[in-house]
C-alpha positions, 0 to 999 in steps of 0.5 A: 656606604649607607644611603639616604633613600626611603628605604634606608634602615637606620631612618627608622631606628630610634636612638635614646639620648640620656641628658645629664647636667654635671656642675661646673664645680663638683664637691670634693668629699673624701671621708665616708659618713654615717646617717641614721635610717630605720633605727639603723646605721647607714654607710655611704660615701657622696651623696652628691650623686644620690640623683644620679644613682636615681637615674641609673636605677631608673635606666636599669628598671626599664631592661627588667620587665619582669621585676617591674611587673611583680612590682606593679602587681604584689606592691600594695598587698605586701606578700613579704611584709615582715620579711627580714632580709640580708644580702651581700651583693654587687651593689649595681643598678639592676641589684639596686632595682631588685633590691629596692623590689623585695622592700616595696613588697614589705620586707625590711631589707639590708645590704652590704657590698660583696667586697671593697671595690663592688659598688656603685657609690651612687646606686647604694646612695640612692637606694639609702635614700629612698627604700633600704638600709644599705652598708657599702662604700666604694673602695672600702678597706677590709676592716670597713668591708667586716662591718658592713657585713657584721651590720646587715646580719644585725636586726637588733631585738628582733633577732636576724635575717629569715633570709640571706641574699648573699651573692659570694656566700662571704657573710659571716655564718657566725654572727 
């Protein structure tokens, strides 16, 4: 039984509420699309939930301390300017916030999901939206899965990645 007394431990515990509006009527969209994004195609699905992505990544940036400071730190001299990136990753909040970091820091970053169900279709809208070049959608089928790893290796005339990010090693080593 928790008391109601001075010294009662959980008066002083601070709880964060998190207030999200979601609209009486939400749009049904059942086909992904492709945009056009830093001279590159760009694959994701609803981007109704791009502000929502922000939120999540947002929430994420406040449990990574150390990324946040390097942002702060490195963001305006660039060290990695001129970086080209590839990576395959879970494509989450906490990748999103790392992601997002190594493109402040002057690389030109792509992204792709590990496999068909690793998404977070939000976080990959939001991080199209605002800083990278992202291949992934949610509940992908193979052939889509092949392309969107194809199309982050593919950084045109300028040849391809310097560095691989690739969290299952399944980028293709061929392409």
């Amino acid at each position: 039984m928790v008391s109601s007394g001075e010294n009662n431990p959980l008066k002083s515990m601070v709880v964060r509420t998190l207030k999200v509006e979601i609209p009486d009527s939400m749009p049904s969209y059942s086909s992904s699309f492709s945009v056009e994004n830093s001279g590159s195609q760009t694959k994701a699905k609803d981007l109704f939930n791009v502000d929502f992505g922000r939120l999540k990544l947002n929430e994420a940036e406040v449990n990574l301390p150390g990324l946040m400071k390097c942002r702060t730190k490195f963001g305006s001299s660039q060290p990695l300017k001129d970086l080209k990136i590839a990576g395959s990753l879970n494509v989450t909040p906490p990748n999103g916030v790392l992601i997002e970091l190594i493109s402040t820091l002057g690389t030109q970053v792509k992204l792709c999901s590990i496999s068909i169900s690793s998404t977070d279709e939000h976080v990959a809208a939001a991080i199209k939206r605002d800083s990278g070049v992202v291949f992934a959608l949610e509940c992908q089928t193979h052939e889509e899965s092949w392309s969107c790893k194809a199309s982050v290796l593919d950084f045109g005339t300028s040849g391809g990645p310097h560095l691989i990010l690739d969290h299952c090693g399944n980028l293709p080593a061929d392409s």
